[in-house]
C-alpha positions in Angstrom: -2.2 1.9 -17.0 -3.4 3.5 -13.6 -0.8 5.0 -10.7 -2.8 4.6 -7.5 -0.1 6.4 -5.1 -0.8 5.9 -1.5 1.0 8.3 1.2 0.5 8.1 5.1 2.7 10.5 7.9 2.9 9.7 10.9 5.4 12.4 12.6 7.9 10.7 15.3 7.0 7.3 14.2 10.6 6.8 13.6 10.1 3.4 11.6 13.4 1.5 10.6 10.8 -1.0 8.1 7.5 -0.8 6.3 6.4 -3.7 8.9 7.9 -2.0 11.9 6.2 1.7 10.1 2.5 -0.2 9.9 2.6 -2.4 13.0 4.0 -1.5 15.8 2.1 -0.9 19.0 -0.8 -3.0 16.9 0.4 -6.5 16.7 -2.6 -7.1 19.2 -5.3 -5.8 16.4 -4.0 -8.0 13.4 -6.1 -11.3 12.7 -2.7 -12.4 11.5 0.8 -12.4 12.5 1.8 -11.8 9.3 0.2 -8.4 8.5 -3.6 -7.6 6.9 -2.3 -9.7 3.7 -2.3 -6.7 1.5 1.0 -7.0 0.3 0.2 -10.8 -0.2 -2.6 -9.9 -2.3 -0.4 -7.4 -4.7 1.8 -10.5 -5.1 -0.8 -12.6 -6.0 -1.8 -9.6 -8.1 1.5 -9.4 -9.9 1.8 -12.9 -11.0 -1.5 -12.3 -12.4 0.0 -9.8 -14.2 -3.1 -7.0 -12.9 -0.3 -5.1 -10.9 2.7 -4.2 -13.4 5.0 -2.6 -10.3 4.7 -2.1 -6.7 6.9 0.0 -4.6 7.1 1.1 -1.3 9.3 3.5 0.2 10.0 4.7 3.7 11.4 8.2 4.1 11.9 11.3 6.7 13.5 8.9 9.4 10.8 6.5 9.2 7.9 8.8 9.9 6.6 8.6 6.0 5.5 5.6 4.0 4.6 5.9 0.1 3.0 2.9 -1.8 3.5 3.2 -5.6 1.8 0.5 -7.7 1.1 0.9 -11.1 -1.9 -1.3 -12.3 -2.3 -2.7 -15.9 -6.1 -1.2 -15.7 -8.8 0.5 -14.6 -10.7 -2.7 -13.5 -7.6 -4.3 -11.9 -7.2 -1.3 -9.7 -10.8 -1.6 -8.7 -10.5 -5.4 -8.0 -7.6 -4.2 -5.8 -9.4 -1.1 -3.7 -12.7 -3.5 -3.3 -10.8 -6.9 -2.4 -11.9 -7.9 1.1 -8.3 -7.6 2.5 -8.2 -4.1 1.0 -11.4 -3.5 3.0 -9.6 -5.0 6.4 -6.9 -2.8 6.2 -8.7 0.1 5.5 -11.1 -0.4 8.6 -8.3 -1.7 10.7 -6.3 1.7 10.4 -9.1 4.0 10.3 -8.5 5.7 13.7 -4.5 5.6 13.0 -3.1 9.1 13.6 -1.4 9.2 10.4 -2.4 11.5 7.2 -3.1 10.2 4.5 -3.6 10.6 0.6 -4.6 8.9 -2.1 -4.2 10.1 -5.5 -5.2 8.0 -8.6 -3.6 9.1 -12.5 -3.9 7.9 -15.6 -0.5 6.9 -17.1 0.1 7.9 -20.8 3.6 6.7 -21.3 5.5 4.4 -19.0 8.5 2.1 -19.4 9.7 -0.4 -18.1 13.5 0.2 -18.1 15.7 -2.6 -17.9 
């Protein structure tokens, strides 16, 4: 299983949602009023069983976003970072002034705890 952890700060964004945290003051660049479709294509992703958990988490009074998803495989997680949405969303915030980091680890024992 593969960890892709994505992390993006935006100081005094001041979000109170992951939608409000990614879109506002952009509604006018999306292609679609209901996001890029990233989120639509972990879903999808997850009923394919290619994502086994995705979790996002605002913190710091809205000002940090972290995207945790945990991929059954290598090749999943690079069907993920090259999808065409993916791509989208990457070139649609590329001039954000956020920070962020990626980081990518190899998981050796996870559970599912239930």
């Amino acid at each position: 299983m593969i960890l892709l952890k994505v992390t993006y700060i935006e100081k005094g964004r001041q979000a109170i949602s992951i939608d409000e945290f990614y879109y506002r003051g952009y509604e006018s660049q999306l292609r679609d009023s209901r996001g890029t479709g990233v989120r639509r294509l972990a879903r999808q992703m997850i009923l394919e069983k290619k994502i086994i958990s995705r979790n996002l988490i605002l913190s710091e009074n809205g000002d940090k976003l972290e995207c945790l998803t945990i991929f059954k495989d290598r090749k999943s997680l690079e069907e993920y970072l090259n999808h065409e949405l993916v791509e989208y969303s990457r070139n649609l915030w590329a001039n954000r002034p956020w920070i962020k980091t990626k980081e990518i680890f190899e998981l050796t024992d996870y559970k599912i705890l239930s």
